[in-house]
C-alpha positions in Angstrom: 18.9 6.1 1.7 17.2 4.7 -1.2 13.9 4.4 1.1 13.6 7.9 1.8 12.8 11.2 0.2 12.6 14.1 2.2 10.7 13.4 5.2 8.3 10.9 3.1 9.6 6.9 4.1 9.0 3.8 1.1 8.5 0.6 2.9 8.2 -2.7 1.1 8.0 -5.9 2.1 7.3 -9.6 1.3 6.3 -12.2 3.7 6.0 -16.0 2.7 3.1 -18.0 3.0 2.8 -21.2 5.0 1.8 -24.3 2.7 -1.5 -25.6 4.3 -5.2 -24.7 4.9 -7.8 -23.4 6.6 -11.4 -24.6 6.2 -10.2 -26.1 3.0 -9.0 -22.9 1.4 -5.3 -22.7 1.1 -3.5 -20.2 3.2 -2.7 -18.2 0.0 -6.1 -17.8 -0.6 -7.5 -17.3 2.3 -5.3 -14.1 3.2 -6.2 -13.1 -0.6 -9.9 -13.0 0.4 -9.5 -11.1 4.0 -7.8 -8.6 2.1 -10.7 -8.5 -0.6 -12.7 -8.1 2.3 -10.9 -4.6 3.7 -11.6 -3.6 0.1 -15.8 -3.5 1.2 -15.5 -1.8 4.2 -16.5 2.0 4.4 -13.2 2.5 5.9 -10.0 1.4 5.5 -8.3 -0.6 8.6 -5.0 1.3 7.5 -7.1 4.6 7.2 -6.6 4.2 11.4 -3.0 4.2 11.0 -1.1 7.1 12.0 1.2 9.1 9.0 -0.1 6.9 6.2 0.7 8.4 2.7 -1.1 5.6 0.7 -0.7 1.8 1.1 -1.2 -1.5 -0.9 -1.5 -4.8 -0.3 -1.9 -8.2 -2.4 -0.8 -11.8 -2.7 1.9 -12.9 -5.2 1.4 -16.3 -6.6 4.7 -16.0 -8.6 6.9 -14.1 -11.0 5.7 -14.5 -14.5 7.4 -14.4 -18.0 6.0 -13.5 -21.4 8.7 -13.8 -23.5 9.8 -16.5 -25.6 12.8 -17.3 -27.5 14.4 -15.2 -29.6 14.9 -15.6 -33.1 19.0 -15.4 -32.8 20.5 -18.2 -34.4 20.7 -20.6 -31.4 17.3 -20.5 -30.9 16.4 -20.4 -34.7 18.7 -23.7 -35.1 16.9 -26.0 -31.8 13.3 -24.6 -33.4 14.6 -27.0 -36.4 16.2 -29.6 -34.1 12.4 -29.5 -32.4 11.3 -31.6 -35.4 12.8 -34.5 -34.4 12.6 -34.7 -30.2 11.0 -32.0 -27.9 14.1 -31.6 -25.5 15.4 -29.3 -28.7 12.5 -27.4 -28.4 12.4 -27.1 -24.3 16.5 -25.9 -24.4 15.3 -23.0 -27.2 13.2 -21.6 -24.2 14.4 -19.2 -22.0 15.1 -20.3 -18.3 12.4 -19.1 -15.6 13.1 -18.7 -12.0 10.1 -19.3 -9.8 9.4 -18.5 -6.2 8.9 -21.3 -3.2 6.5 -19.4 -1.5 3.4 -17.0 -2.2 3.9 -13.6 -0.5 1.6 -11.0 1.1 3.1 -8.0 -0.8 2.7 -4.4 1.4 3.7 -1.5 0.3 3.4 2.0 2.2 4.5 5.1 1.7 4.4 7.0 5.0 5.5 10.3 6.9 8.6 10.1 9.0 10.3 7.1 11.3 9.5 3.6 9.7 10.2 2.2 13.5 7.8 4.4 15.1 5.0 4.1 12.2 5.2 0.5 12.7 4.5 0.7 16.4 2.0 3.1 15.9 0.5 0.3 13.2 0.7 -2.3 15.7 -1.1 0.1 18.3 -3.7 1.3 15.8 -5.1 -2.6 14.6 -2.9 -5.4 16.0 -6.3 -7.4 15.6 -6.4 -6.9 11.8 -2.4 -7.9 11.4 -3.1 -10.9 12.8 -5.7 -11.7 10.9 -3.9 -11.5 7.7 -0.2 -12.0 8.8 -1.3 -15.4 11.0 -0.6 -17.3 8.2 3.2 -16.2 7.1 6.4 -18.0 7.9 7.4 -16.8 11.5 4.6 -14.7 12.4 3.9 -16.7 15.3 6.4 -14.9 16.9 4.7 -11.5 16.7 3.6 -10.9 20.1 3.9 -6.8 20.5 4.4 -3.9 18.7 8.5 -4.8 19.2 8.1 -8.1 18.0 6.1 -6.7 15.0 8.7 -4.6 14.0 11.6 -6.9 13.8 9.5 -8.9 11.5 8.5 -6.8 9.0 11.9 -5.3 8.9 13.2 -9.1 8.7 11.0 -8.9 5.5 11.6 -5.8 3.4 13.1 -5.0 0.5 14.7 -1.9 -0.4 13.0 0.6 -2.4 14.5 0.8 -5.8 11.4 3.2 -7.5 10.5 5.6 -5.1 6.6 7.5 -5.3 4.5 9.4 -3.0 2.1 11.6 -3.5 2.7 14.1 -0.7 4.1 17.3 -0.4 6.6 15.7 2.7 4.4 17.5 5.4 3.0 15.2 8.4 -0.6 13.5 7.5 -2.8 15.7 9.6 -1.7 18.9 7.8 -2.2 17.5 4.4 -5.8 16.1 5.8 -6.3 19.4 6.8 -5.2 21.0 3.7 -7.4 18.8 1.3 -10.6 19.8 3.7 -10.1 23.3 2.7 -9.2 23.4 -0.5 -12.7 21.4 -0.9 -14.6 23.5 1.5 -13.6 26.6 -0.3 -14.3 25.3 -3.5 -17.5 24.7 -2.6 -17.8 28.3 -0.6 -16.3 30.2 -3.9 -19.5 28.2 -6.1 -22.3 28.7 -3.7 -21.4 32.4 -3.1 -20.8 33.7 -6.8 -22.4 37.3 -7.3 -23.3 37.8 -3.7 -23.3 41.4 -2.7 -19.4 41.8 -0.8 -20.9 42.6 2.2 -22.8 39.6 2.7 -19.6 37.6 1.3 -17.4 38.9 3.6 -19.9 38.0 6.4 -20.1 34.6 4.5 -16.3 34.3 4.1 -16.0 35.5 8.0 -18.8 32.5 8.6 -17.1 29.9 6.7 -13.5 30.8 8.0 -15.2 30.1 11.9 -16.5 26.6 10.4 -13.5 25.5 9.0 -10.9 26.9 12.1 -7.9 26.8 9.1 -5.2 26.9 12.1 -6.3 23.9 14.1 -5.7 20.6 12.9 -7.6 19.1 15.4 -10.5 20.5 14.5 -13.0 19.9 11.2 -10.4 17.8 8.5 -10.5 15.3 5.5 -11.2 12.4 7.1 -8.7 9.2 6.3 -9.4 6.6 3.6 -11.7 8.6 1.5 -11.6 10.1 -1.8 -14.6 12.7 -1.0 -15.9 14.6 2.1 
């Protein structure tokens, strides 16, 4: 499938806007801002969601064009014609398709079963969907993590460029593998020069602190780019 690579799962979706307002902001807007707003929190909302790669949300207003006629001889000949009406010059331009709606874009990348990641989204911050999805076509039929589902499934796309930046392994182990890799860093600067005795004591120390084989135990924590 086009939305998988190994173990590693590309979800993308759009969901349409309702026309209207709240508080005299349109609906567009207004989702735009609660999503500026996860953006000043310490942590993440989706940093709580279980087997999440990395994740982005934003509104699309529309799809935009930036190019303009080209200089073939069709378009050369109504630049002339453009002289004497402007419907010459309006037919030399090249035909845009826009959308009816505005869209909160997400895309995820994420370990394993989209089905089961989306329940476990739904179990993990049902209060912050709501509180940027209550404003999309249909949403008001989102009642439970089944519900939720069918609608975001009702509204994705099919990956066409797949990226992740994840060695396919479940989250917690690459959490956990990112906390030592940093830890020991750190160990293998503050120790340089020590007598081997007291760094293998040292080492023996820092190996006790850091408990490599259990992932429950000290790990990168989600959402941040440094311990």
């Amino acid at each position: 499938m086009a939305n998988t690579s190994g173990n590693a799962y590309a979800l993308t979706c759009l969901c349409p806007i309702e026309k209207g307002h709240f508080n005299g902001t349109a609906y567009s807007d207004e989702v735009r801002h609660r999503l500026q707003n996860w953006g000043l929190l310490e942590h993440s909302p989706m940093a709580k969601v279980p087997q999440t790669y990395l994740c982005r949300y934003f509104v699309l207003d529309d799809v935009y064009y930036e190019s303009l006629a080209g200089t073939e001889f069709g378009g050369t000949f109504y630049d002339f014609m453009s002289i004497f009406s402007d419907k010459f010059r309006r037919k030399a331009l090249p035909r845009e398709d826009h959308l009816k709606s505005k869209y909160i874009v997400f895309s995820c990348n994420l370990h394993g079963d989209l089905d089961a990641y989306l329940r476990g989204m739904w179990d993990a911050i049902s209060d912050d969907i709501q509180h940027i999805w209550q404003f999309c076509y249909g949403f008001d039929q989102v009642k439970d993590a089944d519900s939720f589902v069918a609608y975001i499934k009702k509204c994705q796309l099919k990956a066409a460029l797949f990226f992740v930046g994840s060695n396919d392994d479940p989250l917690p182990e690459q959490l956990k593998a990112l906390y030592l890799k940093q830890e020991f860093s750190r160990f293998a600067a503050e120790h340089q020069g020590m007598p081997a005795a007291q760094l293998q004591q040292a080492y023996q120390t820092f190996i006790q602190r850091v408990e490599p084989l259990n992932l429950a135990g000290p790990a990168w924590t989600p959402g941040l780019s440094t311990l």
